[in-house]
C-alpha positions in Angstrom: 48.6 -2.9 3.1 50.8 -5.0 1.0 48.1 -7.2 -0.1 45.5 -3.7 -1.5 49.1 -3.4 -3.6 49.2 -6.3 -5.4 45.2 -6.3 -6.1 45.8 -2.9 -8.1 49.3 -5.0 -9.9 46.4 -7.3 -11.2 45.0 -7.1 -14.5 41.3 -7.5 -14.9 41.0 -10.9 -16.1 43.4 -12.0 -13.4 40.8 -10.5 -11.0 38.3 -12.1 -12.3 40.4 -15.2 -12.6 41.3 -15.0 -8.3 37.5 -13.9 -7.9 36.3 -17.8 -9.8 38.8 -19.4 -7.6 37.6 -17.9 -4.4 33.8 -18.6 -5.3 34.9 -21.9 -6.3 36.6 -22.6 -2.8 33.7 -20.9 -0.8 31.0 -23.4 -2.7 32.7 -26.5 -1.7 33.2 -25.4 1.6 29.8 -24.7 2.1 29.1 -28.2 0.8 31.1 -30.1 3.1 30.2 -28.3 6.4 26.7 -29.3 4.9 27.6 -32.9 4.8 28.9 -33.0 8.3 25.6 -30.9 9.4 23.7 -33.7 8.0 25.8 -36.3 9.9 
């Protein structure tokens, strides 16, 4: 796919750079669906 050709154009701290962003975006998404759980 295009997107598996791009990962391999990346250099490793860009990786790791895409891989902190993600986490980051996962966390706070976690956090808000547990403020709406909690009402």
């Amino acid at each position: 796919s295009k997107r598996a050709i791009q990962e391999k154009g990346l250099s490793p701290s860009e990786k790791k750079k895409k891989k902190e962003i993600v986490d980051r975006g996962l966390k706070m998404l976690k956090e808000t669906l547990k403020g709406k759980g909690k009402g």
